[in-house]
C-alpha positions in Angstrom: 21.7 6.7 -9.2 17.6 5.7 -10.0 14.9 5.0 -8.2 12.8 1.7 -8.1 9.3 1.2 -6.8 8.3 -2.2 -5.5 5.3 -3.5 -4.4 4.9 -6.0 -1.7 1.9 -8.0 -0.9 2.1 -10.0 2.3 -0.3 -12.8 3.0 -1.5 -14.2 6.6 1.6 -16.3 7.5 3.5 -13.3 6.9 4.6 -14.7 3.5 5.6 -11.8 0.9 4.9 -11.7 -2.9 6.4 -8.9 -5.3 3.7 -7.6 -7.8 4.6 -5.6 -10.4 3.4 -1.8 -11.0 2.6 -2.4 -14.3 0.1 -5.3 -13.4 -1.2 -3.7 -10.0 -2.2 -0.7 -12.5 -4.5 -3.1 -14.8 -5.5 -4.6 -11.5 -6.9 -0.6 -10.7 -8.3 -0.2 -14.3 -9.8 -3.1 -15.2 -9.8 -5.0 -11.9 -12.6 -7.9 -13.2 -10.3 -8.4 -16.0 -7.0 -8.7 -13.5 -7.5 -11.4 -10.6 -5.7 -12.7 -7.4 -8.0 -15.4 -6.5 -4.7 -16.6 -3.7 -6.7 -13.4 -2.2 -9.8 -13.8 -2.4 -12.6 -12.6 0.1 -9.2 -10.6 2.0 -7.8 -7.6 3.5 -4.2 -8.2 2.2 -1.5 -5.9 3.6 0.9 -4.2 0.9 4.4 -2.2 1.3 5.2 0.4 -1.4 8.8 0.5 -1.1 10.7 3.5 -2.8 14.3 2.0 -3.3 17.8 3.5 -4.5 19.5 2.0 -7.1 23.2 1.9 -8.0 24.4 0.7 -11.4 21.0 -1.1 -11.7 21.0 -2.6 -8.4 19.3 -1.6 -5.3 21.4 -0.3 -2.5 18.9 1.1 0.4 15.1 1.7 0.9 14.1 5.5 0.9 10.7 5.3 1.9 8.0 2.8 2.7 4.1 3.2 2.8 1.7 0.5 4.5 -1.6 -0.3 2.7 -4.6 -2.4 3.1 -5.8 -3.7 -0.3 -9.4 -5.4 -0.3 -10.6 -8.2 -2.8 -14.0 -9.5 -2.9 -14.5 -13.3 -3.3 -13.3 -13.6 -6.6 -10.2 -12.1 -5.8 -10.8 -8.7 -7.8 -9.1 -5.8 -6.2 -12.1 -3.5 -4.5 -11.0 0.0 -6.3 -13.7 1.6 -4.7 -12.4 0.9 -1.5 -8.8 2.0 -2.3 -9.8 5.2 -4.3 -11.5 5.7 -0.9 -8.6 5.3 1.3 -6.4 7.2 -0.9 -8.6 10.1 -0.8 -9.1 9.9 3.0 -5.4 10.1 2.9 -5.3 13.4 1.2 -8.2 14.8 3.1 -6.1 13.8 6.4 -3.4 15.3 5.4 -4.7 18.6 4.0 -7.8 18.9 6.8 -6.2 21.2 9.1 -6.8 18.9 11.9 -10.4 20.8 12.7 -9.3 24.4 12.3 -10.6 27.1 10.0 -8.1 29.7 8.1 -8.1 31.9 11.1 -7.1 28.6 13.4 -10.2 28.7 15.4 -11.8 25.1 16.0 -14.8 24.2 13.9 -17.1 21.0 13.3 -15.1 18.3 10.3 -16.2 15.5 8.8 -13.9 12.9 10.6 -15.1 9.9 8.1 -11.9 10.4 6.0 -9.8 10.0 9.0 -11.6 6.5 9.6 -10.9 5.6 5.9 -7.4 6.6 6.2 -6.8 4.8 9.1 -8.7 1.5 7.8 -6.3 1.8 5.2 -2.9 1.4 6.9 -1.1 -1.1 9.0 2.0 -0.6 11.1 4.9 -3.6 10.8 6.5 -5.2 13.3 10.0 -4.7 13.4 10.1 -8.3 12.3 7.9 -8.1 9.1 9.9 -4.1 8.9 13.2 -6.1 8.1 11.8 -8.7 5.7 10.3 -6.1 3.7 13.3 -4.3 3.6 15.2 -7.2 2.8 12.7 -8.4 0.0 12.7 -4.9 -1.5 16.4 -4.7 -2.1 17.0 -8.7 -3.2 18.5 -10.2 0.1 15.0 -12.6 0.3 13.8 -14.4 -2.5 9.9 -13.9 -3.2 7.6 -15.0 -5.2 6.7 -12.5 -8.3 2.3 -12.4 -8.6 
């Protein structure tokens, strides 16, 4: 048994394109250097799909993650934005929901939960089953 991660960009017809980890990386370091101009001046919805794999193949999905990625005109991934989002996501998880060490209520800086929230999307069951379905090779997709 392995594990696989894929990630899946979809566009606004519901179209999905595989990009691979090693080029959404670049995309994060040197993001000038790395384009998507199919993207530009968006808010393109991603699925980070953890998938199981048998003998090299994948067999089910273990866990999915819904992003928002943002690229400016040019189509050059806004890491400012996503380190942002990422972070809110931590900050959310780790807040204590507006309680102190002793549980008693106190004042929190809530704009980490806006980022974190910009920063997702919930599927429909439809675009649920094509992910799946792309992630473990039933669709075909284009690679980016």
């Amino acid at each position: 048994m392995g594990l696989s991660l894929r990630l899946l960009l979809l566009d606004g017809t519901d179209c999905i394109y595989r990009l691979d980890i090693a080029r959404f990386d670049r995309m994060r370091q040197s993001p000038r250097k790395h384009l998507l101009p199919q993207f530009a001046g968006q808010r393109v919805r991603s699925a980070e799909v953890v998938v199981e794999l048998s003998e090299g193949r994948p067999v089910r999905v273990l866990r999915t993650t819904f992003d928002m990625l943002t690229f400016d005109q040019t189509g050059c991934l806004d890491t400012n934005v996503l380190s942002r989002q990422q972070f809110a996501r931590f900050e959310t998880a780790h807040s204590g929901l507006g309680t102190d060490a002793e549980g008693q209520p106190n004042v929190w800086d809530a704009r980490h939960v806006l980022d974190d929230r910009g920063g997702r999307w919930v599927p429909s069951t439809e675009q649920l089953k094509a992910i799946g379905d792309a992630a473990l090779g039933k669709k075909r997709i284009s690679r980016l």
